[in-house]
Rosetta silent file (secondary structure, phi, psi, omega in degrees, C-alpha in Angstrom):
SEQUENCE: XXXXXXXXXXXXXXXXXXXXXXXXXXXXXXXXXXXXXXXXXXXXXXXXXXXXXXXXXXXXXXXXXXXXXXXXXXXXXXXXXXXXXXXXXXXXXXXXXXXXXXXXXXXXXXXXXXXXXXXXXXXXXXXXXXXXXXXXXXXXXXXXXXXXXXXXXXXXXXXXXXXXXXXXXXXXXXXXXXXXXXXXXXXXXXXXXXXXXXXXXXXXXXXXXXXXXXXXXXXXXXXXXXXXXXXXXXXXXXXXXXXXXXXXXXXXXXXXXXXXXXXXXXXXXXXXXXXXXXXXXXXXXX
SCORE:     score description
SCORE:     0.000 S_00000001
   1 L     0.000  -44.090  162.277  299.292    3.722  325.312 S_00000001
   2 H   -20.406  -84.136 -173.881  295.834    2.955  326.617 S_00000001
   3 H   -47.583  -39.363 -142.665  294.446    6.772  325.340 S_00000001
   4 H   -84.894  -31.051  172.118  296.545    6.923  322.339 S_00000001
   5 H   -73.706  -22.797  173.478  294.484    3.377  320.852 S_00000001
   6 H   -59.104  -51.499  163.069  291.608    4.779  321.924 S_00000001
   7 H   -61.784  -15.716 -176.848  292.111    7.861  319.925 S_00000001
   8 H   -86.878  -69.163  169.821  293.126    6.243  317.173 S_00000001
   9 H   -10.586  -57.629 -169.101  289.988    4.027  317.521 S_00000001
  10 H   -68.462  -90.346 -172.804  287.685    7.655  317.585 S_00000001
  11 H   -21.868  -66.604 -161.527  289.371    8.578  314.531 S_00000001
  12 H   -94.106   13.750  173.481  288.899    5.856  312.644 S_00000001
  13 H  -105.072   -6.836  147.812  285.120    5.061  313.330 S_00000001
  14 H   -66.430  -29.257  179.381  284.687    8.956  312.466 S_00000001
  15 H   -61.121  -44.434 -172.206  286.265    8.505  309.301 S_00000001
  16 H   -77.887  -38.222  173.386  283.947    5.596  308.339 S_00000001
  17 H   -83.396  -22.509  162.346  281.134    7.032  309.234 S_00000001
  18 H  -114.337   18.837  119.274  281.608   10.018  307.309 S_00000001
  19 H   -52.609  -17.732  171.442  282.390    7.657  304.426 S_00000001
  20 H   -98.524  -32.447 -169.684  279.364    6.140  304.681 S_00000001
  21 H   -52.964  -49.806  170.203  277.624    9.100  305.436 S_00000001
  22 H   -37.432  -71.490 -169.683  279.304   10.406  301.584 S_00000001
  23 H   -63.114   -3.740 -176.076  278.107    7.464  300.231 S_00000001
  24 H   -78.621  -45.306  174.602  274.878    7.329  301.518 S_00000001
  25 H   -82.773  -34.182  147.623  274.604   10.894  299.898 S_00000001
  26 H   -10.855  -78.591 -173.924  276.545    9.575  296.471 S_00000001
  27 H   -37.199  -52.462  171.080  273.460    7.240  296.445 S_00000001
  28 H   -63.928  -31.260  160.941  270.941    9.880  296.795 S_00000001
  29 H   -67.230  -28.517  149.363  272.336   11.818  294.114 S_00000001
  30 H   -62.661  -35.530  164.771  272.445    9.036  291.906 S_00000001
  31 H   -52.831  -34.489 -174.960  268.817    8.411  292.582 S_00000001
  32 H   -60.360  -73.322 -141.799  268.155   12.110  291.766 S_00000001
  33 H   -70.593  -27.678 -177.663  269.903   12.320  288.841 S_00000001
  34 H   -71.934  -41.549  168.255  268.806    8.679  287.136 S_00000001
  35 H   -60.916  -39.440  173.054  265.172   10.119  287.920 S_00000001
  36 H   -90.517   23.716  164.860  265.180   13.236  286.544 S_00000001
  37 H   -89.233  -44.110  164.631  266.824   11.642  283.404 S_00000001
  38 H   -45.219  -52.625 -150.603  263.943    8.968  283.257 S_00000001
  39 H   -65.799  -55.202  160.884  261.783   11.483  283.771 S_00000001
  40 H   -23.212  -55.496  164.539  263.370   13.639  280.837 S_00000001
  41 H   -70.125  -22.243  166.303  263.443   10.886  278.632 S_00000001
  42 H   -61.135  -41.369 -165.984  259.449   10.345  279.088 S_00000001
  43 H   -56.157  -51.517  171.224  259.037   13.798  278.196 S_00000001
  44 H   -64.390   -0.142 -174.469  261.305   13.409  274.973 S_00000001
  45 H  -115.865  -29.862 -143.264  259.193   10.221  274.115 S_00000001
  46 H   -88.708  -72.267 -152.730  255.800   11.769  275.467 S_00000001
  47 H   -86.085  -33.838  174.596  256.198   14.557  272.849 S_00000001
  48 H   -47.678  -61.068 -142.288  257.983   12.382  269.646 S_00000001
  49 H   -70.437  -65.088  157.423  254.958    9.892  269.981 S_00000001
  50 H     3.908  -64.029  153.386  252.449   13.173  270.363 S_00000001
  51 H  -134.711   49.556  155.838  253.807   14.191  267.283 S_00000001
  52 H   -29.145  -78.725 -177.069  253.876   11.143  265.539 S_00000001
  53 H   -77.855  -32.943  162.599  250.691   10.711  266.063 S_00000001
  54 H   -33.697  -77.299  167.416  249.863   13.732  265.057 S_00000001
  55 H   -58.686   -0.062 -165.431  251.144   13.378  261.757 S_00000001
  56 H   -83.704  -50.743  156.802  250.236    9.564  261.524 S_00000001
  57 H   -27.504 -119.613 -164.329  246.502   11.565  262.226 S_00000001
  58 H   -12.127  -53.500  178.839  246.507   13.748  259.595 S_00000001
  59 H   -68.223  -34.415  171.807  247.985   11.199  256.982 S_00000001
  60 H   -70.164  -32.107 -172.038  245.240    8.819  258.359 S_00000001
  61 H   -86.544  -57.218  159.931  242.291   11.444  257.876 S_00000001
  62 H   -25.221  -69.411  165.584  243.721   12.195  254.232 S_00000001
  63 H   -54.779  -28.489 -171.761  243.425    8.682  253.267 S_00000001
  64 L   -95.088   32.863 -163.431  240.116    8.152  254.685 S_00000001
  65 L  -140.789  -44.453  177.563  238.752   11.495  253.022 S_00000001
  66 L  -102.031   41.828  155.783  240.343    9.889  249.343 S_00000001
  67 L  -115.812  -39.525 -152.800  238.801    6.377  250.027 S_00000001
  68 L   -65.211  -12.574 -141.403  235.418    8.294  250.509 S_00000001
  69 L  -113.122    0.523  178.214  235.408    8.524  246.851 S_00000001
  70 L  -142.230    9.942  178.321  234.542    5.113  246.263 S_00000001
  71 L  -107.171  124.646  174.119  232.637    4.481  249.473 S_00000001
  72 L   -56.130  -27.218  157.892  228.804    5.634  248.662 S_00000001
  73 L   -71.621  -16.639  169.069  228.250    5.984  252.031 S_00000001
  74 L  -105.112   -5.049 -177.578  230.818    8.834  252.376 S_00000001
  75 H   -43.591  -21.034 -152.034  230.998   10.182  249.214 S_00000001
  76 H   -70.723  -26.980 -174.278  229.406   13.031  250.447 S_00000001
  77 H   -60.440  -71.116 -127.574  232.502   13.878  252.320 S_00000001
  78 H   -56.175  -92.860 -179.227  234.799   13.558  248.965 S_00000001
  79 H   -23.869  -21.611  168.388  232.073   16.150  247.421 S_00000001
  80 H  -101.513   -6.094  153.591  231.979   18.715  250.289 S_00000001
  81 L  -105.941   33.876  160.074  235.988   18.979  249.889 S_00000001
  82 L  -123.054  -51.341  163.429  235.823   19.716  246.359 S_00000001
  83 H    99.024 -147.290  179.517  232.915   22.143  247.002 S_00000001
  84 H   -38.778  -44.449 -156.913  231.687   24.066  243.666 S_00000001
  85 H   -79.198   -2.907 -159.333  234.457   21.889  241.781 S_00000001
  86 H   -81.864  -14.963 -163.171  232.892   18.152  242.664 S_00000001
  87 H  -123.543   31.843 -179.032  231.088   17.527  239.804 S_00000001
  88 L    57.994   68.746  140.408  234.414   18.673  237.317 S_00000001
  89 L   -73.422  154.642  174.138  234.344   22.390  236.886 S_00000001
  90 L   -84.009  159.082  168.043  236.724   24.120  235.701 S_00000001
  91 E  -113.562  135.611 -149.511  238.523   26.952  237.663 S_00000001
  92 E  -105.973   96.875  172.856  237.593   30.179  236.305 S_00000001
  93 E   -92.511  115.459  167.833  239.899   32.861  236.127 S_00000001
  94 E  -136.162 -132.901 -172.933  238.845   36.160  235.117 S_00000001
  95 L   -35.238   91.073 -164.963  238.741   39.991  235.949 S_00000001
  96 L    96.227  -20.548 -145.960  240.040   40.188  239.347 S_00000001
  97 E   140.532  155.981  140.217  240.468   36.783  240.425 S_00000001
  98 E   -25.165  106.000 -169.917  239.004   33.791  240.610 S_00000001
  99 L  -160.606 -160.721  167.948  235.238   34.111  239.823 S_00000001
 100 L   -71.132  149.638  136.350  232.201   33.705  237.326 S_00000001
 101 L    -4.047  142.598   93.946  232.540   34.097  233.663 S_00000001
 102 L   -46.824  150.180 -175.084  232.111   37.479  232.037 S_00000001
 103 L  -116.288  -14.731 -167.851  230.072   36.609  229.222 S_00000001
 104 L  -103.034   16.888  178.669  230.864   39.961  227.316 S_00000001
 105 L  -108.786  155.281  145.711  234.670   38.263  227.348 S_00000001
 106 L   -74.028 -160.503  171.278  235.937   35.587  225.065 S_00000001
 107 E  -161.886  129.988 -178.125  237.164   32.410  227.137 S_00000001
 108 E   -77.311  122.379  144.651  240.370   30.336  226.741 S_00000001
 109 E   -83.989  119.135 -153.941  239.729   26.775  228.332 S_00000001
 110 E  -105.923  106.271 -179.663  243.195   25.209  229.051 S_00000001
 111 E   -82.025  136.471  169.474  242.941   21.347  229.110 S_00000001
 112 E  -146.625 -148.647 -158.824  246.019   20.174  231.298 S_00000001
 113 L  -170.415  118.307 -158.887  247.473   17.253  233.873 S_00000001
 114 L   -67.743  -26.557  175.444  248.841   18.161  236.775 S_00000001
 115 L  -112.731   28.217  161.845  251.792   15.366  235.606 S_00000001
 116 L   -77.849  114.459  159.221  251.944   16.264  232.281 S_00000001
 117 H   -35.771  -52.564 -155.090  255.365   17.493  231.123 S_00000001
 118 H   -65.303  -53.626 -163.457  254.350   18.875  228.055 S_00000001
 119 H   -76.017  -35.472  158.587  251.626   20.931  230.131 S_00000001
 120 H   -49.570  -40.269 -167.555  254.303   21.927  233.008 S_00000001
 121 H   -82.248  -23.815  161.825  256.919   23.006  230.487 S_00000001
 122 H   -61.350   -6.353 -154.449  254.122   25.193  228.885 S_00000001
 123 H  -118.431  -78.980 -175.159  252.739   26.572  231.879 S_00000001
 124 H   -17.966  -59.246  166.113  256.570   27.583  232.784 S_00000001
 125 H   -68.243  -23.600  166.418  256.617   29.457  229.501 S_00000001
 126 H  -161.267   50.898 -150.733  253.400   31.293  229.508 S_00000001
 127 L  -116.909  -61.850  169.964  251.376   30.031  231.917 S_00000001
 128 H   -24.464  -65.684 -160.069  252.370   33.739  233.823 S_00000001
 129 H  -104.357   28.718  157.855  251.066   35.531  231.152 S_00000001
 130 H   -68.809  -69.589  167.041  248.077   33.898  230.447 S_00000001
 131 H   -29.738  -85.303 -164.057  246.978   34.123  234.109 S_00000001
 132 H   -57.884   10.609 -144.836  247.778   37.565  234.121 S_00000001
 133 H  -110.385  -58.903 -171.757  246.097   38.096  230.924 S_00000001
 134 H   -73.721  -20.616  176.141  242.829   37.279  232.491 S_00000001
 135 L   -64.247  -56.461  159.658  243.456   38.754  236.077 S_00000001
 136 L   -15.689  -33.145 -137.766  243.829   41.904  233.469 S_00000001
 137 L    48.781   60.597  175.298  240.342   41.374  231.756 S_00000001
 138 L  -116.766   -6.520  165.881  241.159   40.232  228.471 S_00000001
 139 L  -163.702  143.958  169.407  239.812   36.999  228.556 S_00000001
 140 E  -109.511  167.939 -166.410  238.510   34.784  230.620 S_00000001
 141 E  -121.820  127.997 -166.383  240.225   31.878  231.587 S_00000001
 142 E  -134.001  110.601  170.821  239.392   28.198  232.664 S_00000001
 143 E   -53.290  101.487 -174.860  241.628   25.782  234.108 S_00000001
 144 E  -125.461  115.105 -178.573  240.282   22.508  233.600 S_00000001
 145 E   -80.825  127.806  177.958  242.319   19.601  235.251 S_00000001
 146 L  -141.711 -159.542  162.342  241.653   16.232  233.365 S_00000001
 147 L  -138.618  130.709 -161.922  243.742   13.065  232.819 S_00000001
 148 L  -103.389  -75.599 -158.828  246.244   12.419  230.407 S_00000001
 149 L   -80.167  -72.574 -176.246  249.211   11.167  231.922 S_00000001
 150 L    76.864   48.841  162.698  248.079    9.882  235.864 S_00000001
 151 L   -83.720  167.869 -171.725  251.012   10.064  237.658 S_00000001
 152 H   -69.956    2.557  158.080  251.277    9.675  241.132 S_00000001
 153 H   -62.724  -54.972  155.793  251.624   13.316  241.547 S_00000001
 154 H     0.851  -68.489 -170.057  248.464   14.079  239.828 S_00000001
 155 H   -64.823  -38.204 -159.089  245.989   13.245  242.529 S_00000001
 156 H   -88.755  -20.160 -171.872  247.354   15.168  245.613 S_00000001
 157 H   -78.576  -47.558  174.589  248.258   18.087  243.565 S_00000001
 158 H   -43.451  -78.323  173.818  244.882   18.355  241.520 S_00000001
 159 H    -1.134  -60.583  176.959  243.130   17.767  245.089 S_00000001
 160 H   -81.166  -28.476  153.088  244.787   20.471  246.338 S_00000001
 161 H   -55.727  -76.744 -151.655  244.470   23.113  243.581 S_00000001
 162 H   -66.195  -29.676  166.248  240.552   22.920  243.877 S_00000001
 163 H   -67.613  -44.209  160.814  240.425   23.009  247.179 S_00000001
 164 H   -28.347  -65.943  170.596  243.052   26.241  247.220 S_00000001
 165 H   -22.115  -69.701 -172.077  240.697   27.680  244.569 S_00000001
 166 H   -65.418  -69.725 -168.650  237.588   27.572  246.905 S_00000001
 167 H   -58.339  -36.777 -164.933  239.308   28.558  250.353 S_00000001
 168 L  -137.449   16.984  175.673  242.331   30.975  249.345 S_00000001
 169 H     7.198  -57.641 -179.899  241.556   32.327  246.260 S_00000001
 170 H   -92.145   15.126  162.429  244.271   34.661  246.140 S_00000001
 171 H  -126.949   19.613 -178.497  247.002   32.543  246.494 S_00000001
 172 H   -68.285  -60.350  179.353  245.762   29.849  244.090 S_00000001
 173 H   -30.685  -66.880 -165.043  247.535   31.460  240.728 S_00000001
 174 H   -54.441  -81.580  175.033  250.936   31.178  242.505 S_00000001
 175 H    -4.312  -72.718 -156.169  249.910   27.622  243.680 S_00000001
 176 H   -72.388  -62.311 -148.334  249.069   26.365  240.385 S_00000001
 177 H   -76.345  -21.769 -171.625  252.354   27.739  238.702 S_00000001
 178 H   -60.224  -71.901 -161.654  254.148   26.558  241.869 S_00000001
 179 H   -38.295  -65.434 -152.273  252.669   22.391  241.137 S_00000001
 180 H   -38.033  -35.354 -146.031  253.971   22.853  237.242 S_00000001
 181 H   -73.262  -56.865 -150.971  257.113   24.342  237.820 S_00000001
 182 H   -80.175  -42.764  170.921  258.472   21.555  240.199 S_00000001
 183 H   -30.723  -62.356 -149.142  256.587   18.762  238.010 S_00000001
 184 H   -85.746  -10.600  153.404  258.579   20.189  235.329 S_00000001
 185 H   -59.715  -59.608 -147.712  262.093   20.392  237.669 S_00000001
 186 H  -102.219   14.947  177.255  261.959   17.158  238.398 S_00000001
 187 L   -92.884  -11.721  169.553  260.700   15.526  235.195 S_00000001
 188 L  -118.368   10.987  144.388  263.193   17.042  233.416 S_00000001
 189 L  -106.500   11.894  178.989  265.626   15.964  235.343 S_00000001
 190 L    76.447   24.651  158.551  264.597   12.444  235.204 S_00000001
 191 L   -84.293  125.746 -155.429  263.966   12.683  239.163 S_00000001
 192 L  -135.202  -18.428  174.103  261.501   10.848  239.829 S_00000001
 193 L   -35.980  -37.760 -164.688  261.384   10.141  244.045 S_00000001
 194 L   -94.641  -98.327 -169.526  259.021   12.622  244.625 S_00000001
 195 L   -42.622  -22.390 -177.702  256.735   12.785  241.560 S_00000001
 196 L  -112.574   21.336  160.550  256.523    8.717  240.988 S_00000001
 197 L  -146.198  142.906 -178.564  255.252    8.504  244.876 S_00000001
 198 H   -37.000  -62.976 -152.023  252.079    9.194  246.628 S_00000001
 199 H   -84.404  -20.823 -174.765  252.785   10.170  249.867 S_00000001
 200 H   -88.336  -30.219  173.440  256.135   12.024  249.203 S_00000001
 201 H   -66.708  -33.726 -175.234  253.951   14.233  246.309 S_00000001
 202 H   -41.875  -69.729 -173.875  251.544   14.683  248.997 S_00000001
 203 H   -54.162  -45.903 -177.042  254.181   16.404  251.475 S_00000001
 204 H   -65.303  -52.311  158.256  255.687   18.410  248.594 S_00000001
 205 H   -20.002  -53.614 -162.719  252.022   19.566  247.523 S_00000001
 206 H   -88.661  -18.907  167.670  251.836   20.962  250.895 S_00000001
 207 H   -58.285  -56.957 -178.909  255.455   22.518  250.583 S_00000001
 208 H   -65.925  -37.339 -116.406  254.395   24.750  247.716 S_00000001
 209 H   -79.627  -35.871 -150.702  251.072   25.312  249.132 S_00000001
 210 L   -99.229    0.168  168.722  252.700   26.742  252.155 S_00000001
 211 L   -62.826  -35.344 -152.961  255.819   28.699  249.756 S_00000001
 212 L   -88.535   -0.480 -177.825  252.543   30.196  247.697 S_00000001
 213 L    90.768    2.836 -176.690  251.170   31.812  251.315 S_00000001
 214 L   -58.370  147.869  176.261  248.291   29.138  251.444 S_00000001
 215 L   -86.574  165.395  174.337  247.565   29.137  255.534 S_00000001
 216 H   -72.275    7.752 -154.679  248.223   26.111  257.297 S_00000001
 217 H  -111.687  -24.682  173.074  245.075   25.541  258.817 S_00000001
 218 H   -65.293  -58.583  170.996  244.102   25.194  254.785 S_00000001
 219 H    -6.781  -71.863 -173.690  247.037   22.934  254.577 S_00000001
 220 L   -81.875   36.585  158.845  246.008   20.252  257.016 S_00000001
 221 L  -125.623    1.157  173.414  242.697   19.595  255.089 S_00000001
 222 L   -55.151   78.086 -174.970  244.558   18.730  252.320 S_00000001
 223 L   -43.856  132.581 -160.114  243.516   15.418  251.028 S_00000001
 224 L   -76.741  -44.788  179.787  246.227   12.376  249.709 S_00000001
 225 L  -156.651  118.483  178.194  243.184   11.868  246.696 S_00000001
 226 L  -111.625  -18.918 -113.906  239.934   13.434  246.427 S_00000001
 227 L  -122.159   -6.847 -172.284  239.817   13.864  242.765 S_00000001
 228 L   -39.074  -60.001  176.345  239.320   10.371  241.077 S_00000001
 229 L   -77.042    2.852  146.617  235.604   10.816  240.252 S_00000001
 230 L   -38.986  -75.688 -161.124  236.560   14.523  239.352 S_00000001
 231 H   -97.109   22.321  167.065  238.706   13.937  236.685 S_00000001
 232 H   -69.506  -36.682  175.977  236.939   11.081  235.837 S_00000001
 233 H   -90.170  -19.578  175.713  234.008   13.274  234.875 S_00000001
 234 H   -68.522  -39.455 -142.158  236.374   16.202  233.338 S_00000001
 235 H   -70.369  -26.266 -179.457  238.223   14.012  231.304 S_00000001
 236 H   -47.442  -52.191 -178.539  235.157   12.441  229.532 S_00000001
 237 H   -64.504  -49.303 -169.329  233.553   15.605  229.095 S_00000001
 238 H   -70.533  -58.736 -165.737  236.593   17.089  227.606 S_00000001
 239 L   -66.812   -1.917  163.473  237.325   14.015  225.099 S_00000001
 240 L  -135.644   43.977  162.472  233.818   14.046  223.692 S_00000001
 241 L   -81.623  146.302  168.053  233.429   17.925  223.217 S_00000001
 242 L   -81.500   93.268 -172.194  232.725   19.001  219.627 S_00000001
 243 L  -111.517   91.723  160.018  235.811   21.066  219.641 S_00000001
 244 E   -24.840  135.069  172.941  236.642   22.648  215.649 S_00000001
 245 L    62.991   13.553 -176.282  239.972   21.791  214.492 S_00000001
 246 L  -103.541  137.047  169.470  240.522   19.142  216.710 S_00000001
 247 L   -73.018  106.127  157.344  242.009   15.423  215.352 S_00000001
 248 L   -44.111  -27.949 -177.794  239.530   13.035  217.188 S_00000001
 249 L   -80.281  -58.717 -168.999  242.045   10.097  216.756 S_00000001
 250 L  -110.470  113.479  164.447  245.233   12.142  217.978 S_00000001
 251 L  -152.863  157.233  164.107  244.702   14.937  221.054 S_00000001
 252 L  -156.364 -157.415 -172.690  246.305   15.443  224.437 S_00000001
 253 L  -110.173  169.979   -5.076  247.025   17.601  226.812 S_00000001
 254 L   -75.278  162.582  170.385  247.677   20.757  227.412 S_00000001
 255 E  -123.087  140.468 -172.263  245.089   21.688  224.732 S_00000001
 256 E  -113.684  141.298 -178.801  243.988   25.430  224.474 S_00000001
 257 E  -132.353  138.490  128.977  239.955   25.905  222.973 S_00000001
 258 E   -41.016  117.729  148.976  238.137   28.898  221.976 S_00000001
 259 L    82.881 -108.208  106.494  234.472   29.612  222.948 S_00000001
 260 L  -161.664   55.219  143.877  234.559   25.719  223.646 S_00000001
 261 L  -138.664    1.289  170.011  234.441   25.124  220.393 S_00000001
 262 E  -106.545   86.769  177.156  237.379   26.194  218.367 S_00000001
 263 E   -44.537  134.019  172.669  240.874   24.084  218.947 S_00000001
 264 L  -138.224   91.199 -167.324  243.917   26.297  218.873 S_00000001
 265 L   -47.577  109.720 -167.332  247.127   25.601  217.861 S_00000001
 266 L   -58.305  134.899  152.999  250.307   26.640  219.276 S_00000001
 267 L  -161.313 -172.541 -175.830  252.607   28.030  217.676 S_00000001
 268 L   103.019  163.244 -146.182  256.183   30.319  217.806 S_00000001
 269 L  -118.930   -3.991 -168.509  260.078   29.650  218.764 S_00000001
 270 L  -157.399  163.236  160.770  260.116   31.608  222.324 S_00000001
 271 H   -38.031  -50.735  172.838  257.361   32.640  224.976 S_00000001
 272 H   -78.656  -18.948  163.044  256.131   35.601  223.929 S_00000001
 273 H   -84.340  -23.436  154.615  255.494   34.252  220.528 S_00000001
 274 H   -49.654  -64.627  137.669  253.677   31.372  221.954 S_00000001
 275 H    -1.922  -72.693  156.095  251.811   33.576  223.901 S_00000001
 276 H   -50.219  -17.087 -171.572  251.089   35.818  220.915 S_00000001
 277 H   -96.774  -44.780 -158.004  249.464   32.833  219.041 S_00000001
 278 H  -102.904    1.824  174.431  246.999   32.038  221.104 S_00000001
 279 L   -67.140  -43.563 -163.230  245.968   35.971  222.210 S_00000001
 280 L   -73.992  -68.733  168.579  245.782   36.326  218.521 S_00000001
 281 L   -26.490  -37.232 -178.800  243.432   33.301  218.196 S_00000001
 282 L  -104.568  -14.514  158.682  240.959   35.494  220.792 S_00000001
 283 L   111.041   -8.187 -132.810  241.372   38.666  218.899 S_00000001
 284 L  -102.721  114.071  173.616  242.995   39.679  221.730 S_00000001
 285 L   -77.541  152.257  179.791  246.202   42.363  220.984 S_00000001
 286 L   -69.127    0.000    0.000  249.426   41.471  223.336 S_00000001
């Protein structure tokens, strides 16, 4: 009887001990695994905040690059991201591309607003074959951004046309037809989420930019507002040209000019007659 409690004794302090011994290792494996899960979760937090901050950066450099425009000490910045364009040029399409004048051309100047319906829904209809009219060499043609309307679309998209212009040249047409188009989606659907806020036109701005093939490295320089004392200086300039055939009382945008000095009136029921009106106005066969 002695041996047989003894053995049972031996048994059951092996048993215990390699229950604790389990649990001892339980324990370490919960330690593992709760560690690499902190550690996992740092990583995932490490890189959200990373690029957060990234974007909180960017959106932060944008605004101080469109503040610049009213601080004299910085202006200079505002003015070296508009480039050629800072002191409200127009952007000059002719033979090839974006360029100079021809002078042995006539030249359409197209007054518009980047938030103008009227100038979107126009642009939709022959805003193609205008462009392509001049890319052609049959005229040349100069986009001149002013303010009509001044929605909050306006600023990031002008901004970002002129800068396109200068940097990417050859994806600017598509750009610019890109901005009108979706102005003129969502204005005629009475959506307004987008078009009637800053920061969300901003992001869309940079949507087409990057649909039209602009690179991204163009992208991220893309300014929230550069353009106040821009169109501040177009728009003046446009409203006290001596422009023929123009009502001084009643004008808006888009407005099409001759020369730039003969006002030219739209007219025709479909695109191509629209089109046809103002070709015809420049002498210009279709």
């Amino acid at each position: 009887m002695a041996k047989r409690k003894a053995s049972d004794n031996s048994v059951r302090l092996k048993a215990q001990q390699i229950r604790e011994a389990q649990q001892r290792a339980d324990r370490r494996m919960r330690n593992i695994v709760i560690g690499l899960v902190a550690l996992v979760v740092i990583a995932v937090v490490a890189t959200v905040a990373v690029v957060i901050g990234s974007q909180v950066q960017k959106r932060n450099n944008a605004l101080d690059l469109s503040k610049a425009q009213s601080d004299s000490a910085t202006m200079e910045k505002a003015n070296a991201a508009l480039g050629q364009y800072a002191q409200g040029a127009p952007i000059v399409l002719t033979k090839g591309g974006i360029g100079t004048a021809d002078p042995s051309l006539p030249t359409l100047t197209e007054y518009f607003d980047y938030s103008c319906h009227a100038c979107a829904d126009v642009d939709v209809l022959i805003g193609t074959a205008l462009t392509d009219d001049a890319i052609a060499g049959k005229y040349n043609l100069e986009l001149q951004p002013v303010e009509t309307i001044g929605m909050e679309y306006m600023a990031p998209a002008t901004s970002a046309s002129l800068i396109v212009a200068q940097k990417d040249p050859q994806h600017w047409v598509d750009f610019h037809h890109k901005l009108l188009k979706f102005f003129a989606s969502q204005f005629n659907k009475g959506e307004g989420r987008v078009i009637k806020d800053t920061d969300a036109s901003w992001k869309q701005v940079q949507k087409l930019a990057a649909e039209a093939g602009v690179s991204q490295d163009i992208i991220d320089t893309f300014p929230v507002d550069v353009v106040s004392n821009y169109l501040a200086t177009s728009t003046q300039a446009w409203k006290t040209a001596p422009v023929e055939g123009r009502d001084p009382n009643s004008f808006g945008t888009p407005e099409y000019v001759k020369d730039h000095k003969t006002h030219i009136t739209l007219s025709g029921k479909d695109a191509q007659s629209l089109a046809n009106s103002i070709r015809s106005e420049l002498g210009i066969a279709d």
